[in-house]
C-alpha positions as CSV (number, residue, x, y, z in Angstrom):
1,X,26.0,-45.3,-15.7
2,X,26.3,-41.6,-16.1
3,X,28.4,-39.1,-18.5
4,X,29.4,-36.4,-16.6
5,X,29.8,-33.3,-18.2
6,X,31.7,-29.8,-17.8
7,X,30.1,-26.6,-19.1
8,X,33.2,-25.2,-19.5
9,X,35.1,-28.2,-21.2
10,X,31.9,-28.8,-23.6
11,X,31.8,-25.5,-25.3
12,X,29.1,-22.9,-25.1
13,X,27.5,-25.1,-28.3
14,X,28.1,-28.0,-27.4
15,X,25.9,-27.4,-24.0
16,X,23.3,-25.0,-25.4
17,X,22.0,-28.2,-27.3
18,X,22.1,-30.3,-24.5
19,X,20.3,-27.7,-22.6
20,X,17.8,-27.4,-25.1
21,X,17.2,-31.3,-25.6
22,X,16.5,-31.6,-21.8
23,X,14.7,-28.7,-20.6
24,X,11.8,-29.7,-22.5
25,X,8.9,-29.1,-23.5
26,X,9.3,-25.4,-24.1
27,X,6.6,-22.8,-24.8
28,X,7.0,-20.7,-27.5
29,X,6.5,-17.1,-27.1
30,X,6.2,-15.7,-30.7
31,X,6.9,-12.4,-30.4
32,X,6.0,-9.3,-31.9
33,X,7.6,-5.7,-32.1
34,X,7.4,-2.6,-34.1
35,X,10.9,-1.0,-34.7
36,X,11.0,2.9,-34.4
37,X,10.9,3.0,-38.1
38,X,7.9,1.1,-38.5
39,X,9.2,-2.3,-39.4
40,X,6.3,-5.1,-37.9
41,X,8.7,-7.8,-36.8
42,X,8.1,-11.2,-35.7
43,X,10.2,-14.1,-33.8
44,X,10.0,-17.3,-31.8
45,X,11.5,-17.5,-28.1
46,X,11.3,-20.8,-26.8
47,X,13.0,-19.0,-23.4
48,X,9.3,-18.3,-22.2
49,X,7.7,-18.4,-19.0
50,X,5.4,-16.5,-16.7
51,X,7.1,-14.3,-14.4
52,X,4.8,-13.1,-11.6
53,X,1.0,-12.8,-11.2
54,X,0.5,-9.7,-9.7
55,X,0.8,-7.5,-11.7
56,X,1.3,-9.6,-14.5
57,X,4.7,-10.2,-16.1
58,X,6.2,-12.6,-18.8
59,X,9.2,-13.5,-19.6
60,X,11.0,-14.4,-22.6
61,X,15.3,-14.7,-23.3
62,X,16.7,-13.3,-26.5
63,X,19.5,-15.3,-26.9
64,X,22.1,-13.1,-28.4
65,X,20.8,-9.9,-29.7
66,X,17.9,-10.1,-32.4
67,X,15.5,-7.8,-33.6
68,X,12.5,-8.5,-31.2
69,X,15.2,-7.4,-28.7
70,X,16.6,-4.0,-30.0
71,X,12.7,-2.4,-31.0
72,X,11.7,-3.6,-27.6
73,X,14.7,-1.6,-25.7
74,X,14.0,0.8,-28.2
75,X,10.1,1.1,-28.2
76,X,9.2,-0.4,-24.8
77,X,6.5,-2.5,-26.2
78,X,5.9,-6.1,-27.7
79,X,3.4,-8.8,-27.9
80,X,3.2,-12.6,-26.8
81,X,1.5,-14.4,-29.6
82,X,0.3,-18.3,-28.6
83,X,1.9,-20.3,-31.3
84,X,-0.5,-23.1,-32.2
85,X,0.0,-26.2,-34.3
86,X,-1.8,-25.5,-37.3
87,X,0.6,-22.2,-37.5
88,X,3.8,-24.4,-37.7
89,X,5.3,-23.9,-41.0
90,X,4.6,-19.8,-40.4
91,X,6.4,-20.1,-36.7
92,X,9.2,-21.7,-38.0
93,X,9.8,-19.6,-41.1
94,X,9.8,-16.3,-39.0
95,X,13.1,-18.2,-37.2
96,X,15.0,-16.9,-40.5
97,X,17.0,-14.7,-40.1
98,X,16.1,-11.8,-42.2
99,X,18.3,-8.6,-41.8
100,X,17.5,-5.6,-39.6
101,X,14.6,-3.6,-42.1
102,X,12.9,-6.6,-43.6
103,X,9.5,-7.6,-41.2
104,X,8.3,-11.2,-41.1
105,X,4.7,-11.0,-40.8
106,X,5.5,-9.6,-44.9
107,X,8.5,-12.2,-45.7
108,X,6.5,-14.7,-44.3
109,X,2.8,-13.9,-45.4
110,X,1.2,-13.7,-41.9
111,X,-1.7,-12.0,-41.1
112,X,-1.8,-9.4,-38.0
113,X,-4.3,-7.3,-36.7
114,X,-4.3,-4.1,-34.5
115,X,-3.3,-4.5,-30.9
116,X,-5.5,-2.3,-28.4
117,X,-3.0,-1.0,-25.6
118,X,0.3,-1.2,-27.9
119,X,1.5,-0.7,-31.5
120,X,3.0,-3.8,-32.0
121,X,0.5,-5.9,-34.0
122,X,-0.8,-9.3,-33.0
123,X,-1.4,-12.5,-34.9
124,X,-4.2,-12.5,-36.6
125,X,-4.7,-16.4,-36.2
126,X,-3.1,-16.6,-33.0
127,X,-5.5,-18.1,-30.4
128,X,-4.5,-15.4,-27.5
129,X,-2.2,-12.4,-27.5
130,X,-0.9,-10.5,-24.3
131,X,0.3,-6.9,-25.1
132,X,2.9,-6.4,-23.2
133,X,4.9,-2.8,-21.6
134,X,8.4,-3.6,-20.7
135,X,9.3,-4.1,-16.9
136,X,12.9,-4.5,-17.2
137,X,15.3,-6.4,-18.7
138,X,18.9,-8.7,-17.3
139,X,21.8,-9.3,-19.2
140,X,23.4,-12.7,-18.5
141,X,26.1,-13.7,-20.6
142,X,25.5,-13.6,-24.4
143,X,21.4,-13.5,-23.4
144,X,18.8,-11.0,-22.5
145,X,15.8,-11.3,-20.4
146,X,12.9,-9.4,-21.2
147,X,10.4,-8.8,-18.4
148,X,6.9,-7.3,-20.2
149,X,4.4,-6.7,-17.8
150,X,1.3,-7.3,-19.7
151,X,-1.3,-4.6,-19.8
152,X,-4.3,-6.3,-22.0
153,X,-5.3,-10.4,-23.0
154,X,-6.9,-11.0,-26.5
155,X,-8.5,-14.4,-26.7
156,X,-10.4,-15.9,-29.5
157,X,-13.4,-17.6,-27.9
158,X,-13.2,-20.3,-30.0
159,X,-10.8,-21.7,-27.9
160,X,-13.0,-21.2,-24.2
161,X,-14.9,-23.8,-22.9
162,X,-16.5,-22.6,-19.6
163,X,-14.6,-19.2,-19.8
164,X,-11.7,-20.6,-19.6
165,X,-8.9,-21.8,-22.6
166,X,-8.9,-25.6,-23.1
167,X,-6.0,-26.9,-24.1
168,X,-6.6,-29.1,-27.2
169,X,-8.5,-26.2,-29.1
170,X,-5.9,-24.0,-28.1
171,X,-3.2,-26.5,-29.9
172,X,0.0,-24.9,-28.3
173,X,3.5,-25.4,-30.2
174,X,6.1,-26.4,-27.9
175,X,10.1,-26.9,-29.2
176,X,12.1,-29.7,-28.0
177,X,15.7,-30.5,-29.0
178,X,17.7,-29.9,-32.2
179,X,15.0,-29.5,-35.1
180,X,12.3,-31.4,-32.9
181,X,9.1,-29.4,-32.4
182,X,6.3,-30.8,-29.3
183,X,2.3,-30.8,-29.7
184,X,-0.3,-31.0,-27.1
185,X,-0.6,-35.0,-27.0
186,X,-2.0,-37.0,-24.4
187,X,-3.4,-35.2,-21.7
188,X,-4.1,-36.3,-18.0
189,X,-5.5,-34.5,-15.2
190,X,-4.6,-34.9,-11.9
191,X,-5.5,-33.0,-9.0
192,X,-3.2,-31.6,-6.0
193,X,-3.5,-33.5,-3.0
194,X,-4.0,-30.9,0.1
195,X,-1.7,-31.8,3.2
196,X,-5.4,-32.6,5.1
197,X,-6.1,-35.2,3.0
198,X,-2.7,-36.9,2.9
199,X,-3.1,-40.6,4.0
200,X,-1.1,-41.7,7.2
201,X,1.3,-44.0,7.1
202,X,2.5,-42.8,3.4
């Protein structure tokens, strides 16, 4: 047995947290900006996903219009910070919402370092940064979506194994629903099956 449910008879809360408890696990993209003034600011977006390949773009929805949203219009430039487990308490904390002026990576104590291609700083302890030039951005509704296409990749090689990131050093945050955040878990591998190898008769 089913509930059904209307969007429009729910309410725009009422659905945003059913949304958010289903489409789950979410990357976080912890963003970071410079505003025009200076101010290093710093944000999670669990809206986050890769956009295109080539050229590189990412994506990540400002739901409602936050600082990581305005110095990007306004500066044309951000960075994607991997938020990894150990980093918890810091990722969640920059969620507050401090008034326009105040920068988290100083409310919050977290380290940054310089970026290469943009101002914006990066985590210092983030595992892998992209610095990011904005594409373009869509307004839906009461949400924003930012396209960055992303001009240079900083990753810590701690977290390589072969050249490539491994997944359990790289300890990725995810959110789920209500107050619920996701870590890496159990993993299993399983490999695409090509259309020549398909068994007849399944």
């Amino acid at each position: 047995m089913r509930i059904d449910l209307d969007p429009a008879a729910c309410g725009r809360d009422t659905f945003y947290r059913l949304l958010t408890a289903t489409v789950v696990p979410r990357p976080i993209a912890w963003i970071s900006t410079t505003s025009p003034d200076g101010t290093d600011n710093l944000a999670p977006h669990s809206f986050f996903t890769i956009a295109c390949v080539a050229p590189p773009i990412v994506q990540f929805t400002s739901v409602g219009r936050k600082d990581s949203l305005n110095n990007v219009e306004e500066t044309g430039e951000f960075v994607v910070n991997l938020a990894p487990e150990p980093l918890v308490e810091q990722v969640n904390a920059t969620a507050t919402d401090f008034p326009r002026g105040v920068g988290e990576f100083d409310a919050v104590g977290v380290a940054r370092e310089p970026s290469l291609r943009v101002k914006p700083p990066r985590v210092a302890a983030s595992p892998v940064a992209l610095e990011c030039v904005l594409h373009s951005t869509v307004r839906l509704g009461d949400s924003t979506v930012v396209f960055g296409r992303v001009v240079h990749a900083a990753v810590q090689e701690s977290v390589l194994a072969d050249g490539h990131p491994e997944i359990t050093r790289l300890a990725p945050l995810s959110r789920l629903g209500k107050d619920e955040w996701g870590t890496v878990g159990e993993v299993r591998e399983i490999a695409r099956i090509r259309y020549a190898d398909w068994p007849e008769g399944s």
